[in-house]
C-alpha positions, 0 to 999 in steps of 0.5 A: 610170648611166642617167637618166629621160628620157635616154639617154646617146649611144653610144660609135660617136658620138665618139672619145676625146682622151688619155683625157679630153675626147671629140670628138663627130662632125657629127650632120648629117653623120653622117646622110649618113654622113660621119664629120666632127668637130663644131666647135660644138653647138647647145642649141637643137636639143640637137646638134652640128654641124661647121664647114659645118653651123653656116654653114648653121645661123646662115643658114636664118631658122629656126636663126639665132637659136638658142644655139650653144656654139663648140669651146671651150664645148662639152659634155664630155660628151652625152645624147640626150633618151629623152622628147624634147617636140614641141610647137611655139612658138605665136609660132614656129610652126616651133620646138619649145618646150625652154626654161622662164623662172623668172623669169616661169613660162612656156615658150618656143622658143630664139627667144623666150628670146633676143628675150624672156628674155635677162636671166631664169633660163632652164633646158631642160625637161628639167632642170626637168620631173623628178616633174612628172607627180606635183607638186601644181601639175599637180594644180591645174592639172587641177582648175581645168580641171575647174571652168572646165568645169562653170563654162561647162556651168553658163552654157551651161545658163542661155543655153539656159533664157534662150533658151526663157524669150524665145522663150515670152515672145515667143510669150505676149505675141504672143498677148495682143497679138493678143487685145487687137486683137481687143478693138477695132475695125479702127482697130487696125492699124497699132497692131498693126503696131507692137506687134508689131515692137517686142516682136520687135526686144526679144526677137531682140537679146537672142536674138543676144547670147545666141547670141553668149555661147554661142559664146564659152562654146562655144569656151573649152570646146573649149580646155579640152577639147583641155587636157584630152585633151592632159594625160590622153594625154601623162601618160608624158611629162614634158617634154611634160607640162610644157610642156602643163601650162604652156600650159594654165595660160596659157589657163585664166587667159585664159578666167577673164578671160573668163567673169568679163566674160561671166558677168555678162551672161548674164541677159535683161531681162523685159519684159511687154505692158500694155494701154492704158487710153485705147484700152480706153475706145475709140478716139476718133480718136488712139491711144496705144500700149502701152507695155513693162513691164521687170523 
């Protein structure tokens, strides 16, 4: 009978033993078309392999570390992957995640369950990504990226407007600076000089900072995008799913994290110019300059 998501392998693969036990040939091998008998096999790659093969497999840095099954422990029986997942180890860069840890929900390569979830509960993917693509933990999953999204288009909306409230504040106290100089004598200058230095490295700080939360917003956006796009294009695949799913859940506690340190900061002080009553009585040989009134 025919599982979803997998195929059983073809009889031309193996050979069969008195009746019982089956014996699976070197899918390496038999590749080169060589008919060589499998001594082992390979969860990590979901494989068997012959004597020769298993050498060179516990050699290469890439396959050293994955789990091998001897002659003894292997399968009686084997199905290929109809829906196999290709989404690659973001720790290992050259190996395709198939495994999932119970004890800590989250999805790894055959490297990282060895080297980091030798005592958990790990099972493949595919034993446990059955329905996923209909459970309610994807649901959610796809409605906090939804919400995350909205949350960041609502702060980048008010970086825009704190943007242009600093920009015509600069320009509207520019003006009544340049107006008050006018009001006085030439002694003014340097004041001016002065006034005008100040309200620009007031206004510009908070410009850069703001520039620099919008980035931030602008880049946690693009990840929650690639989620998005990824979880919509890969909806017939259920291991990939899942494992999209997973990944997506790790960075969309990570950009919660994230907002709940930047949101808060999202705000500009306000600040006004305010003449100086001592130089409004006219210069008397010293000034004294204007000082800013924050809100």
């Amino acid at each position: 009978m025919e599982v979803s998501g997998r195929k059983e392998w073809s009889d031309k693969h193996s050979t069969c033993n008195q009746g019982r036990r089956l014996k699976f040939l070197c899918q390496p091998c038999e590749c080169d078309g060589d008919t060589i008998e499998a001594e082992a096999f390979c969860e990590t790659c979901n494989e068997f392999i012959c004597s020769s093969c298993l050498k060179v497999h516990r050699k290469l840095a890439l396959s050293k570390n994955h789990v091998i099954k001897l002659k003894n422990e292997m399968p009686i029986s084997w199905e290929k992957q109809k829906d196999p997942c290709t989404e690659l180890c973001s720790v290992h860069h050259t190996e395709i995640i198939k495994f999932y840890c119970e004890d800590h929900n989250s999805v790894g390569c055959g490297d990282c369950m060895v080297l980091s979830h030798k005592t958990c509960s790990v099972k493949l993917v595919s034993d446990v990504s059955d329905n996923y693509d209909t459970c309610e933990e994807l649901v959610q999953i796809k409605s906090k990226t939804e919400t995350f999204l909205r949350r960041i288009s609502s702060y980048q909306g008010d970086i825009v407007n704190d943007i242009k409230t600093a920009d015509e504040m600069r320009e509207k106290i520019m003006k009544e600076i340049h107006i008050f100089r006018q009001e006085i004598n030439e002694y003014l200058d340097n004041a001016e000089a002065d006034l005008l230095k100040r309200i620009d490295q007031l206004t510009s700080k908070q410009v850069f900072q703001l520039g620099q939360m919008e980035k931030e917003f602008e880049s946690m956006e693009t990840e929650m995008r690639e989620c998005q796009d990824k979880i919509s294009k890969n909806s017939d695949k259920i291991n990939q799913l899942f494992v999209i799913a997973k990944l997506a859940h790790e960075k969309i506690e990570a950009c919660q994290i994230s907002t709940e340190k930047i949101g808060p900061k999202c705000e500009i002080e306000i600040f006004d110019f305010v003449k100086s009553q001592e130089l409004e009585k006219l210069v008397t040989g010293q000034y004294n300059v204007s000082h800013w009134d924050y809100q």
